[in-house]
N, C-alpha and C positions, 0 to 999 in steps of 0.2 A: 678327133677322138671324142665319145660320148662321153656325156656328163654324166658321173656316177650318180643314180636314187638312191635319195640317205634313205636309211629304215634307221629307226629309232627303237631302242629299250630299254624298257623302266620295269624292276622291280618293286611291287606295291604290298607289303605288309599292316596288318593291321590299317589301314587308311593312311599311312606314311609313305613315300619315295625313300626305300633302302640300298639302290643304285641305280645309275642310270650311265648309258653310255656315253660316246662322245656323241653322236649323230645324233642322240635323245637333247644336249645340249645345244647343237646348232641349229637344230629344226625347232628349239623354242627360244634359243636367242639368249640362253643363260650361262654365264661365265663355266669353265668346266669345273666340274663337282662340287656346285651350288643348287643344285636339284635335291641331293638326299639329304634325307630329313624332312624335306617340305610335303605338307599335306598335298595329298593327290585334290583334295577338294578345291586346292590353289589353281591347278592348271585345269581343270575344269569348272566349276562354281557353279553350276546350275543346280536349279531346284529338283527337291524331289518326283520322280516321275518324269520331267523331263528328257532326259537322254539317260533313260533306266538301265541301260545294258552294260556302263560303266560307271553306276553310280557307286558299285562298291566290288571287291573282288570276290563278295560270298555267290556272287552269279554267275562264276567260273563253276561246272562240276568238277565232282573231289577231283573225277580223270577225266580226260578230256579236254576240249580247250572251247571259246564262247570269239565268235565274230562282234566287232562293232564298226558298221559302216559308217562313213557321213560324219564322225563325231569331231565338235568342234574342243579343242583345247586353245590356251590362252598362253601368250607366250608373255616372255618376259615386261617385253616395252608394253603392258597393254593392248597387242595386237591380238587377232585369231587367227589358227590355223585350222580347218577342214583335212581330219584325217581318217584312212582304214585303218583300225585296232583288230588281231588278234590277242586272245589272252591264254592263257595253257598254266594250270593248275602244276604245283613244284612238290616236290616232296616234304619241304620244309610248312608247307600249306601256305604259302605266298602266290603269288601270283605274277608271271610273269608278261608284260605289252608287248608286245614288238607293234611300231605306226609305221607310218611312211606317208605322205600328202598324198589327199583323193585326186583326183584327173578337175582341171581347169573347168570343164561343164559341170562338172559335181559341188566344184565350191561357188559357181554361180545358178546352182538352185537352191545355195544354200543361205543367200547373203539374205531375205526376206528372215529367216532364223537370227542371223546374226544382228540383223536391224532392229529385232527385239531385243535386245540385252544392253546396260548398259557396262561400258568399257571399264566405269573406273571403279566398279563395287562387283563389275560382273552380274549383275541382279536383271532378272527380268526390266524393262523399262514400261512394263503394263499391268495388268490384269487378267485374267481370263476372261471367254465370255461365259455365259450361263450355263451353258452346255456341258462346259468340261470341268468347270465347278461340281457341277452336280457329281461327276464321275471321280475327280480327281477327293473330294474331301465326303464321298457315300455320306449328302443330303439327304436324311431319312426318320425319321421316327419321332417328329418333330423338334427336329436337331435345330438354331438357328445360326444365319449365316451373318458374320460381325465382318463387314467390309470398314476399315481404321484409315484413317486420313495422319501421318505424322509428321508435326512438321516441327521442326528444330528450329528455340526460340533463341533469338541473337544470334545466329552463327558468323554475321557479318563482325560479331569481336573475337571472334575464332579466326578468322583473316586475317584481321588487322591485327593482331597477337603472334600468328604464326606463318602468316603467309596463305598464298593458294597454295603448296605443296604442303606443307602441316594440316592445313581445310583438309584437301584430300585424302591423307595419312587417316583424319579424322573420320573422316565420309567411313572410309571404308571399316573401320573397328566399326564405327554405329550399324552397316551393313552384318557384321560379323556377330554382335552382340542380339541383336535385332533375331538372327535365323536362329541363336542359340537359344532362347528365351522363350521362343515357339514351338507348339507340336508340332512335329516332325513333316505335318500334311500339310502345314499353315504354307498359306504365300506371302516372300517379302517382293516388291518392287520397289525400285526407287523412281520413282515418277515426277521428279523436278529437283533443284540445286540441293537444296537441304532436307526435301519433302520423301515421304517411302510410304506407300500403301502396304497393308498388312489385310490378309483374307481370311478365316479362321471360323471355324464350327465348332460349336457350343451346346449347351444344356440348355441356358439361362442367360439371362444380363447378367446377373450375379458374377457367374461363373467370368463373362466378358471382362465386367470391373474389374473383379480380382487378376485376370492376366493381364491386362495394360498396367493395370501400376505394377506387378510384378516386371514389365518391360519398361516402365519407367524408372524403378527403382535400379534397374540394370544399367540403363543408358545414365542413371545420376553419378552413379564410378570414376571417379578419375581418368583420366587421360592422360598417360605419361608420353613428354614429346619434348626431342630436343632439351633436355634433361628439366624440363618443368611439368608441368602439371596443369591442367584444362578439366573445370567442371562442362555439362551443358543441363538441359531441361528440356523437356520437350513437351507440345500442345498435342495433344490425340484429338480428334472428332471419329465419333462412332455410328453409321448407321447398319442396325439389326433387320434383321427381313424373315419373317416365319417359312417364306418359301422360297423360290430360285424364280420367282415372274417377273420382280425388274431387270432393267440387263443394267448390267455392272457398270458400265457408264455412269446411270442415272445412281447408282446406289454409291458410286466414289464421290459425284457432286454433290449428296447430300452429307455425307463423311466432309466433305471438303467444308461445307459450311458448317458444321457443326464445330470443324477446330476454328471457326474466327470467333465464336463466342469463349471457348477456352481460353483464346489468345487476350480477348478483351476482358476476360475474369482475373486475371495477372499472370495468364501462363503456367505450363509445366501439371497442367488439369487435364479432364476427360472431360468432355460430352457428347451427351448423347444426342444426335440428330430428332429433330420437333418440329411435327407437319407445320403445324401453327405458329410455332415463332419463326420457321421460314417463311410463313407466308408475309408476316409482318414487317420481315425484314425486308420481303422483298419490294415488298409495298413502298414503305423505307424508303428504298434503294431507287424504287422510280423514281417517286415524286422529290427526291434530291436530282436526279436527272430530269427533271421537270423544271426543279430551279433555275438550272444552268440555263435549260434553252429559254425560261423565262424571263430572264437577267436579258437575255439576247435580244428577245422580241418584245422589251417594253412592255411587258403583263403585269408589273408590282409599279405600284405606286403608294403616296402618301398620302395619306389620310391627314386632318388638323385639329387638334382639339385646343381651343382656346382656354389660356389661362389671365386670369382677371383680377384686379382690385376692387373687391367687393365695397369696400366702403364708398370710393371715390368713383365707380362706374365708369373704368378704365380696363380696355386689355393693355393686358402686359406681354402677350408673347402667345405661341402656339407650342405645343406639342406635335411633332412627326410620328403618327404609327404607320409601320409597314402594313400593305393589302395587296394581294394576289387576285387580280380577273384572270383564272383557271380557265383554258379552251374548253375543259372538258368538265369538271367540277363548278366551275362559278367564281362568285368571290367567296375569298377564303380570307379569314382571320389568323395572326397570328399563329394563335391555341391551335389551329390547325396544321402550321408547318414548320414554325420556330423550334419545338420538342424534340423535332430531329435529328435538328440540324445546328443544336446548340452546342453538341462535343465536336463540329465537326470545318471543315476549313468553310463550307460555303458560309459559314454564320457569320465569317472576316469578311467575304465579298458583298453580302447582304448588307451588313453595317459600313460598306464602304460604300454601297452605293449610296444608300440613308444619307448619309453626309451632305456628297456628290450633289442630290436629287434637291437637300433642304436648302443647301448655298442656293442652286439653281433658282430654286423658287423665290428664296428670299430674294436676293438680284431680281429678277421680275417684278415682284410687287415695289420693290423701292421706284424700279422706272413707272411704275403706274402711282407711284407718291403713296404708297404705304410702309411705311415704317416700322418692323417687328422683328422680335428675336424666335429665333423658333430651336428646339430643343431635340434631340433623337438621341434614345436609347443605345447604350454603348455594353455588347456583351463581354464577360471576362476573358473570353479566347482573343474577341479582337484588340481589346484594349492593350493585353499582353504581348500583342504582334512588334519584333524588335524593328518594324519599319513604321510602325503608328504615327509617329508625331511624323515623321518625315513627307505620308501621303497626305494627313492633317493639314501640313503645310501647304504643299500643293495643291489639295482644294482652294485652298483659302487664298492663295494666290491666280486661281483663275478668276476671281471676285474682288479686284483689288478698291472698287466702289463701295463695298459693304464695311461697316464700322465696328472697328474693337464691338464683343460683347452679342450682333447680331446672332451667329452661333452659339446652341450652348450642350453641353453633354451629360447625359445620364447614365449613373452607375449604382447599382444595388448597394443596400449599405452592407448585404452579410458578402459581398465582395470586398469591399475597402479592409474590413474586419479579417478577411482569409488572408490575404496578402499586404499589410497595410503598409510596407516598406515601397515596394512596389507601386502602388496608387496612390502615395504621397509624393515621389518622383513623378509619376504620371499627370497628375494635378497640378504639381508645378509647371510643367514642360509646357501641358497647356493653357496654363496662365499666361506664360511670355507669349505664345501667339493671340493671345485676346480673346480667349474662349473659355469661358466657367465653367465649372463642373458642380450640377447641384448631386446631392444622395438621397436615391431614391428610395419607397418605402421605409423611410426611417423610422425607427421602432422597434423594426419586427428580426433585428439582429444583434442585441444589447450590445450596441454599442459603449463601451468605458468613455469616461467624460475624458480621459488621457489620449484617445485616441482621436476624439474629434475634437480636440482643441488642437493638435498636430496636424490634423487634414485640412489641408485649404481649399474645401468644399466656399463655394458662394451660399447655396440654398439648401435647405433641408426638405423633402416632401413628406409630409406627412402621410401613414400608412391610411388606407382608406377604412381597416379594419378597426382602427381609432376612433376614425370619421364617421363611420356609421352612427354609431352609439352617443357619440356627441347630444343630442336634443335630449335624451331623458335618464340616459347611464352613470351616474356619479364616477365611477372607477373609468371612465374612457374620459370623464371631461377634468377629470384629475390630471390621467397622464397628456390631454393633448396642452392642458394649463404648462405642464414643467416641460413641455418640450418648448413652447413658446419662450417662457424663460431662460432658458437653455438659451436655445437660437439666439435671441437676444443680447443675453448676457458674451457671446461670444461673436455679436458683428455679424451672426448670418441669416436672411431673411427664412421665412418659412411660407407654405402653400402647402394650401391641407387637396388632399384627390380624394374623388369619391363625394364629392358635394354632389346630392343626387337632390337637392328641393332648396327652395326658399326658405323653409325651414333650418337647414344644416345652415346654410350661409349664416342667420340672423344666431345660432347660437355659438357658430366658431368668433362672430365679431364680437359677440358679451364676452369670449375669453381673451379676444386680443389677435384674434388669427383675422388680418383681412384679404388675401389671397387666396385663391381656390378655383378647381379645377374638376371638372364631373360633368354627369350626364342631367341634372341641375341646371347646369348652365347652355349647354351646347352638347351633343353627339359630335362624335372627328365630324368633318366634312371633306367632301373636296375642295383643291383648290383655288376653283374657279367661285364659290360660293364665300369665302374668305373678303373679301375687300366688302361685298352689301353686308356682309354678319357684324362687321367692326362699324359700319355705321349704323344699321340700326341697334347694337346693345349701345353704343354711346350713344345716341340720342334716348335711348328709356332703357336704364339701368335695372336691374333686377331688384336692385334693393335701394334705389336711388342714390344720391352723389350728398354725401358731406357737405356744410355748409363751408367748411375749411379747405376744399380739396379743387385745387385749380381748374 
């Protein structure tokens, strides 16, 4: 016996389902007589223009009735059906379907349609291209075209709060609220987990500003679920285009980068797409890709700048600066790539390798009988890493030859000063492994005398902008006078930087400072130039050796 062909009918008033049969129920998978009342925009959801023959009943004439071939409706579970719609205008001016499922070849030319849309908002899962922009939003009169990057900040605590099936519940109001909030021609897609591009024609930027935060302030609403309550925010990135000659690809990627600096300005902002600050970021973005494979292939090294007992005609230790021989650039100085990469994880692997790189060395020169401690700059992000002391230690254990004190670590003073609970555990932790921590630049972050009598900083360095002024400035050889005091008075040695002449040397020792470190004394060097440089400043001292000084 044949299978009966369900035909399904739905009566659609005003934009509502005001009945629907059983075979309208089976053919969409919905419990019987839970169809009416439901928006017909539920079982279809496509945008405007789209599948225009049933996007509304006013397309039925008053007599007569309107074919819709092909058209997909959405069933219950998420699924699609491919169906033939007749419609026939009622007396009551309603309108009434009768479907039935298109033929097997019909819904497999149809699946390239349905692979645009996504399942769980129903929303386009793209963009147009240029072409049918121009057509679909009449591009004209010097209209511009606002291609919106949206992307929904935290929603990973929307999961973790309510689930994947609440996220979803979620997704889909932000889909809802999103098409309401738009003129009527605008395009929503959702184009990744929490992400929805929005297409829209305008007057003005003006006129652009004013509808996203009008769509942001929509999307700030409450969320009632599971009888609580859910804020979000969301990051826009906007790129504008006075004509339709980029193709919508390129103008979603610049949208797309315009919401990271939204996201990096605290979120829940607009911005606007900027030739220039992309190009910077993207510059940026290499040459942090440049790092990585630099770290790889051995391109950064350290540089030494020797620090000295000026009175006594002694070094006491080097300084580690990182350097870059670039393939393509050259060498490169800090000032050249630290800037970028200072908010950013590689500044942890940079400062890990510093470490790494200055045990290594020091290990070397002791087997060749040179004896020094040598120092490398420590950034706030790495310092902060809750694995620090831990690979600390494991340097330090592949060098089990080297002596309490050979290492030693530098930290900014207006760091200690931001976090100082923090950096006074940090300071201790690496005390019991045998590593000082002098504070760098000191001065230039007023420090409270409460604070650094609490930090168990070893050394203090004096800021160079002190140092300069030192030979003929009253007011700089005042304060570099009371830091000496200071340091003193509190058990910590001090070492003035920026010693740039025999001169600055001969006037920091009339105050009492005999430590110092500048381009006075030495330029970094390489390492292999280290072992002759320490014998010939010890043999002819800059400023000669004390008759007191062993």
């Amino acid at each position: 016996m044949p299978t009966r062909q369900l035909a399904g009918h739905l009566k659609i008033c005003d934009g509502q389902v005001l009945w629907a049969d059983e075979d309208a129920h089976e053919l969409l998978g919905y419990p019987q007589g839970s169809l009416a009342d439901l928006p017909f925009a539920d079982l279809h959801g496509l945008q405007p223009g789209e599948e225009s023959a049933l996007s509304a009943e006013l397309l039925v004439p008053a007599r007569g009735v309107a074919d819709a071939r092909h058209f997909v409706l959405h069933t219950h579970e998420g699924g699609s059906l491919v169906v033939d719609m007749r419609g026939e205008r009622m007396d009551d001016r309603c309108v009434l379907w009768s479907f039935s499922p298109a033929s097997r070849s019909v819904r497999a030319q149809r699946i390239e349609l349905l692979a645009r849309h996504d399942a769980l908002t129903r929303l386009p899962n793209r963009i147009p291209q240029v072409e049918e922009l121009r057509q679909r939003l009449h591009i004209e009169g010097g209209r511009l075209l606002a291609v919106c990057y949206l992307d929904i900040d935290r929603f990973r605590d929307i999961n973790d709060q309510f689930g994947p099936m609440g996220g979803d519940t979620i997704l889909r109001e932000v889909a809802r609220r999103l098409k309401a909030a738009l003129p009527h021609d605008a395009i929503v897609a959702r184009v990744g987990g929490d992400e929805f591009a929005l297409v829209v024609a305008l007057g003005s930027r003006l006129q652009c500003e004013d509808l996203i935060q009008q769509v942001l302030a929509r999307l700030a609403h409450p969320y009632r679920l599971q009888n609580r309550s859910a804020r979000l925010q969301a990051s826009v990135g906007v790129a504008l285009m006075a004509d339709t000659e980029q193709p919508t690809e390129v103008m979603l990627q610049h949208a797309q980068h315009a919401v990271f600096f939204a996201k990096r300005a605290g979120g829940g902002q607009l911005h606007f797409f900027d030739a220039g600050q992309a190009l910077d970021e993207q510059e940026g973005l290499e040459l942090r890709r440049d790092i990585v494979e630099g770290v790889a292939r051995n391109e950064f090294w350290l540089a030494y700048q020797p620090k000295v007992d000026m009175r006594c005609g002694r070094v006491i230790g080097f300084e580690g600066l990182i350097r870059w021989q670039h393939p393509k650039h050259g060498a490169l100085q800090p000032a050249d790539f630290i800037p970028l990469v200072e908010d950013h994880e590689l500044i942890e692997q940079l400062g890990d390798w510093a470490i790494g790189e200055a045990l290594r060395q020091a290990a070397e020169w002791q087997v060749a009988g040179i004896s020094t401690s040598v120092s490398v700059n420590i950034s706030p992000r790495h310092m902060q890493r809750p694995d620090f002391i831990e690979r600390l230690a494991e340097h330090l254990a592949r060098h089990p030859q080297l002596h309490p004190g050979v290492l030693e670590l530098e930290i900014l003073e207006t760091t200690a000063i931001k976090d100082f609970a923090t950096v006074a555990v940090f300071i201790e932790a690496c005390k019991v492994l045998g590593v000082p921590v002098a504070m760098d630049d000191f001065g230039t972050g007023y420090s409270s005398l409460t604070y650094l009598r609490r930090l168990p900083v070893a050394a203090l360095k004096l800021d160079q902008s002190f140092v300069n002024g030192v030979i003929d400035n009253a007011e700089d050889q005042a304060i570099v006078r009371g830091i000496l005091l200071l340091a003193r008075g509190l058990g910590r040695k001090a070492i003035a930087e920026g010693v740039e002449s025999v001169a600055h040397g001969r006037a920091l020792m009339a105050l009492g400072c005999t430590l110092g470190q500048g381009y006075g004394i030495a330029k970094p060097m390489a390492p292999a130039l280290v072992p002759d440089w320490i014998g010939d400043y010890e043999r002819a001292p800059l400023w000669g050796r004390a008759p007191d000084c062993a």
